[in-house]
C-alpha positions as CSV (number, residue, x, y, z in Angstrom):
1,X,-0.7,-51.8,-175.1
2,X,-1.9,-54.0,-172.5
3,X,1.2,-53.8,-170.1
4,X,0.7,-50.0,-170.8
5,X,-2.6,-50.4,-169.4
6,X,-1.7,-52.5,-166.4
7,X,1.4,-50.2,-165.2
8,X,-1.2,-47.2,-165.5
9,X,-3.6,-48.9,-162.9
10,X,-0.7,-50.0,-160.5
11,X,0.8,-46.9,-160.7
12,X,-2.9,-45.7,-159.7
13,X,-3.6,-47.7,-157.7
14,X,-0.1,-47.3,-155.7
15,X,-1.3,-43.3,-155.5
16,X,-5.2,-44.7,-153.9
17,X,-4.7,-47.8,-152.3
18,X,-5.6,-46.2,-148.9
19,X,-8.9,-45.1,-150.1
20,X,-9.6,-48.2,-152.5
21,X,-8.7,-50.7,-149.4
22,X,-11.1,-48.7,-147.3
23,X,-13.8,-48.0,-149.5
24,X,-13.4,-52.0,-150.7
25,X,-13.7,-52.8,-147.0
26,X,-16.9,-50.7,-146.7
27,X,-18.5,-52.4,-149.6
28,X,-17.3,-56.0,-149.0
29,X,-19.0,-55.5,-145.4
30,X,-22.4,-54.5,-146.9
31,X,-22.3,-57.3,-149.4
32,X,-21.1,-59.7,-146.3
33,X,-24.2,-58.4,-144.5
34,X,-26.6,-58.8,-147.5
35,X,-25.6,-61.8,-148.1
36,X,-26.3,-63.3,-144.3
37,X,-30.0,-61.4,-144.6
38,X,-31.1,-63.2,-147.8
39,X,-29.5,-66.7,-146.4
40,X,-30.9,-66.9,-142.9
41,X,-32.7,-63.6,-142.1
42,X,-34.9,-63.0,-145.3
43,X,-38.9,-63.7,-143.9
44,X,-38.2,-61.2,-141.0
45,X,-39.5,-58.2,-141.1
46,X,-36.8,-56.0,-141.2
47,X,-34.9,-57.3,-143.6
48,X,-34.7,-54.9,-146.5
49,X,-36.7,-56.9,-148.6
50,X,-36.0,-55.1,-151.8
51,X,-32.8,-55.5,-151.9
52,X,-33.6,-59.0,-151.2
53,X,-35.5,-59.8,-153.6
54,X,-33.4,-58.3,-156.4
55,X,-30.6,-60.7,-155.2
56,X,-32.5,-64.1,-155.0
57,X,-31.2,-67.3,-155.0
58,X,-28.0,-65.4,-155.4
59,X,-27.2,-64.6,-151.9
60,X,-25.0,-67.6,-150.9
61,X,-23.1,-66.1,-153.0
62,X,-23.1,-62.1,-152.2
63,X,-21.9,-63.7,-149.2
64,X,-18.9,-65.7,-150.0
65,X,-17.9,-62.7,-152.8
66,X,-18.1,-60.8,-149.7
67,X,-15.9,-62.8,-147.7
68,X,-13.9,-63.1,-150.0
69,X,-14.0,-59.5,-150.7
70,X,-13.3,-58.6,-147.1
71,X,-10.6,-60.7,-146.5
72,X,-8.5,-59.3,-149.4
73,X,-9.5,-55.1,-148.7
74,X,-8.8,-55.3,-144.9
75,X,-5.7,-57.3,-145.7
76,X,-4.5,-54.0,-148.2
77,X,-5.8,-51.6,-145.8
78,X,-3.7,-53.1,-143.0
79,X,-0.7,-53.6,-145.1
80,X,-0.9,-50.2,-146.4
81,X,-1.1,-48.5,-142.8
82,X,1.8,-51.0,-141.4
83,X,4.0,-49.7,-144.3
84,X,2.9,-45.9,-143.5
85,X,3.8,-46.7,-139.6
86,X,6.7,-48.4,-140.6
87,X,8.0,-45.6,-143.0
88,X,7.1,-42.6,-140.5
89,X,9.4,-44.4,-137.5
90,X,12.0,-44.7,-139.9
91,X,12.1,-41.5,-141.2
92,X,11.8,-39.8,-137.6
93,X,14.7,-40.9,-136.3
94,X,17.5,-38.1,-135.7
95,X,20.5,-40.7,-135.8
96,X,22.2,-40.9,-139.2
97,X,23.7,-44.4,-138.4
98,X,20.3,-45.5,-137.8
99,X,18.7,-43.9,-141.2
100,X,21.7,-45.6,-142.7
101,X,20.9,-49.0,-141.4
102,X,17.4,-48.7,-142.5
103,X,18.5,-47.4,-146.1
104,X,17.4,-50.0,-147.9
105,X,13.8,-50.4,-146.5
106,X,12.6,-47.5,-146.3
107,X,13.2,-46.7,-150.4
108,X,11.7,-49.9,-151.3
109,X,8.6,-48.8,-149.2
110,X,8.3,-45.6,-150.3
111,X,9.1,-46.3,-154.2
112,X,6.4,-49.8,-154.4
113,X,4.4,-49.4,-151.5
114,X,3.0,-45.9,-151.0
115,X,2.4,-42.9,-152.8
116,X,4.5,-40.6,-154.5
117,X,4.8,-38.1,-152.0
118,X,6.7,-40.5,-149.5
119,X,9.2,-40.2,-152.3
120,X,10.0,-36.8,-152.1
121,X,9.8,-37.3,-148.0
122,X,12.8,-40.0,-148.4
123,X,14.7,-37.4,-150.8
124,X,14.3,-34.7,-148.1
125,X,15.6,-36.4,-145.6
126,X,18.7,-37.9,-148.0
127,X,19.8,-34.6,-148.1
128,X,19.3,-33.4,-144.6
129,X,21.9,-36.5,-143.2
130,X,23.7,-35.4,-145.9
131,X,23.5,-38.4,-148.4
132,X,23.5,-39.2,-151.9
């Protein structure tokens, strides 16, 4: 049941990681932001004092999650648009010798690393050089 689970949210999460990378790096920012204001910022007056004070003593460590947080999302998001680079200068190449070479590669990307669609991209052009 749990492994069910697990393959389920990789399989997800293989489909979204552009977005979740993003959206995590959006987030992790704020939270890195936050947690500066309530450490070294909070008496001024435009700190959003609300926010603030719902965090408390708690802001040292908004601030290393954040960090933390940040590190990890822009590390995805990066990874995740080196592999899309990666895959579309593979895949653009006209040479069959060259596709050949890079074989290998470019199915592990598209099968572990990015969505499903980049499947169907490598199967495409299989059969346009006229492979298996």
């Amino acid at each position: 049941m749990a492994s069910e689970w697990r393959r389920q949210i990789n399989a997800w999460l293989q489909e979204h990681m552009l977005a979740v990378s993003s959206v995590g790096s959006i987030f992790s920012t704020f939270m890195l932001l936050i947690g500066t204001l309530g450490n070294w910022y909070a008496d001024e007056s435009w700190a959003p004092s609300t926010i603030l004070d719902i965090i408390g003593d708690w802001a040292i460590w908004v601030l290393i999650l954040g960090i933390l947080l940040l590190a990890l999302s822009s590390y995805y998001l990066w990874l995740t648009r080196y592999y899309m680079e990666r895959f579309e200068e593979i895949i653009s190449t006209n040479s069959k010798k060259e596709f050949q070479k890079n074989w290998t590669e470019i199915e592990q990307i598209a099968r572990y690393q990015l969505p499903s669609e980049y499947k169907k991209r490598v199967s495409e052009a299989r059969k346009k050089f006229g492979l298996r």
